[in-house]
Every structure is written in C-alpha cells, then in structure tokens.
C-alpha positions, -999 to 999 in steps of 0.1 A, spaced: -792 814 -225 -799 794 -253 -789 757 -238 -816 730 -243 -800 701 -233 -775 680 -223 -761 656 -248 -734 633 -232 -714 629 -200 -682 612 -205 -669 585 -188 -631 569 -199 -631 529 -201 -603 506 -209 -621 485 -237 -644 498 -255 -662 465 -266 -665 453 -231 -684 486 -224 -704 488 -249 -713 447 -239 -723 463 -203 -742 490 -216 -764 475 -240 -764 439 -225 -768 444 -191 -785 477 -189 -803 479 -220 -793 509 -234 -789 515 -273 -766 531 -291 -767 569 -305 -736 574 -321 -704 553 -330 -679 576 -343 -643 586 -349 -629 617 -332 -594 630 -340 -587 612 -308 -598 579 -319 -635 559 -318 -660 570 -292 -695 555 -287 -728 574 -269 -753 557 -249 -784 562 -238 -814 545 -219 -843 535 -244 -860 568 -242 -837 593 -240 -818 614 -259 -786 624 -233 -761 597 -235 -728 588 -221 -698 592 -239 -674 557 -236 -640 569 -246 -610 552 -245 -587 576 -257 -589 595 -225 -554 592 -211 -534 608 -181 -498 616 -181 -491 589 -155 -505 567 -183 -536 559 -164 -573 569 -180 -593 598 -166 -612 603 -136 -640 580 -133 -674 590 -144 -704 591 -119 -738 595 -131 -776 589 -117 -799 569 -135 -839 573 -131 -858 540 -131 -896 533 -128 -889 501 -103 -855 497 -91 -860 466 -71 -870 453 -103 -833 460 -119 -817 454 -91 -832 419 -95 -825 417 -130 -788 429 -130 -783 406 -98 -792 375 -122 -764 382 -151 -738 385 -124 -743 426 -122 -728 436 -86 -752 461 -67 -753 480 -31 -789 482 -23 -815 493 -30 -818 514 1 -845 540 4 -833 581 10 -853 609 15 -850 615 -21 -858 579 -33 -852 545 -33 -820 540 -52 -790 516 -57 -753 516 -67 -734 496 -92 -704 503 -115 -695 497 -148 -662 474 -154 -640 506 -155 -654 517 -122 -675 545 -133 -709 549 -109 -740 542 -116 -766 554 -89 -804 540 -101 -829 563 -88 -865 558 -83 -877 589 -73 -906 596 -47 -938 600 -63 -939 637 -51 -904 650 -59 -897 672 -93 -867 669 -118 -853 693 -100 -848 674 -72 
C-alpha cells in the first residue's frame, strides 16, 4: 500500500459562506483550497497545523431533494475546557466536556448539523487509539 494520508472528509452544508464563517471564526481553522468542481464550488478546512481538511460542499444533493448525510468527525485539542470556554462565549452550543476512558472530550455541531467531537486525549493513549 502506498496511502500516506488522508486529505479531506466531506461534510454537505446548506450555505457555504455561513460555513466557512463557522469554520474559520468560531473554530479557527484556515482555509486549504477554494475551488470549483464540475459540481460546483467546494472549500477544505483544516485546524492551524494540519494538513487533512474537511470538504464543505454544497452541491451534495439527495433525490428527495435534501443534502447528504451528515458528516461526523473528532477533533484533537491540547485543552478542551479551554474551547469549550471559548466557543461557549461567541454563542457556540456544546455538550460537555465529559471525561471517557479515552479522554476528555466535548460535542458540538456545525450549523448544518454535522458533529464535531473535541478530544483531548489521555496523556498515555497513542494515535491509534
């Protein structure tokens, strides 16, 4: 196998702009491509340091006329109550923080219902994990 990486998960949102607003505003991401697909305009996201991104697309449409499945997809932080704190004060809706046996982590969505777990992980526990 010759995979390296993973380079985008996908998630389908309504309006793009407000998305994007979420993304970079509220959870400080930055931007890694803005580009046209036979499909239409699609933007990648990613946290500060990394290079995997999500995928906002809004082109991603059912045959009932609805968008695509919602996206779910967990987040590593370095202090979560920290975010939790600071995406509490601009209005952000969270569940938690609680603490698992695989790290203290909290829940929020994104404004097309897409999940976004925030994990910090135990001090112990691999990538892997």
């Amino acid at each position: 196998m010759a995979i390296t990486a993973v380079q985008f998960v996908k998630f389908p949102v309504a309006d793009l702009e407000r998305s994007m607003d979420f993304y970079i505003g509220a959870l400080g991401f930055r931007v890694l491509i803005d580009d046209m697909s036979p499909f239409g305009r699609y933007v990648v996201v990613a946290p500060r340091d990394s290079d995997t991104g999500i995928a906002l697309v809004h082109f991603d449409v059912r045959p009932d006329g609805g968008r695509g499945h919602p996206g779910n997809i967990q987040i590593l932080s370095d202090d979560v109550d920290a975010d939790v704190e600071c995406l509490r004060s601009i209005g952000v809706a969270v569940s938690g923080p609680t603490t698992t046996p695989w790290g203290h982590m909290a829940i929020l969505a994104d404004p097309d219902g897409n999940a976004i777990s925030v994990l910090q992980r135990q001090a112990s526990d691999s990538i892997s994990s």
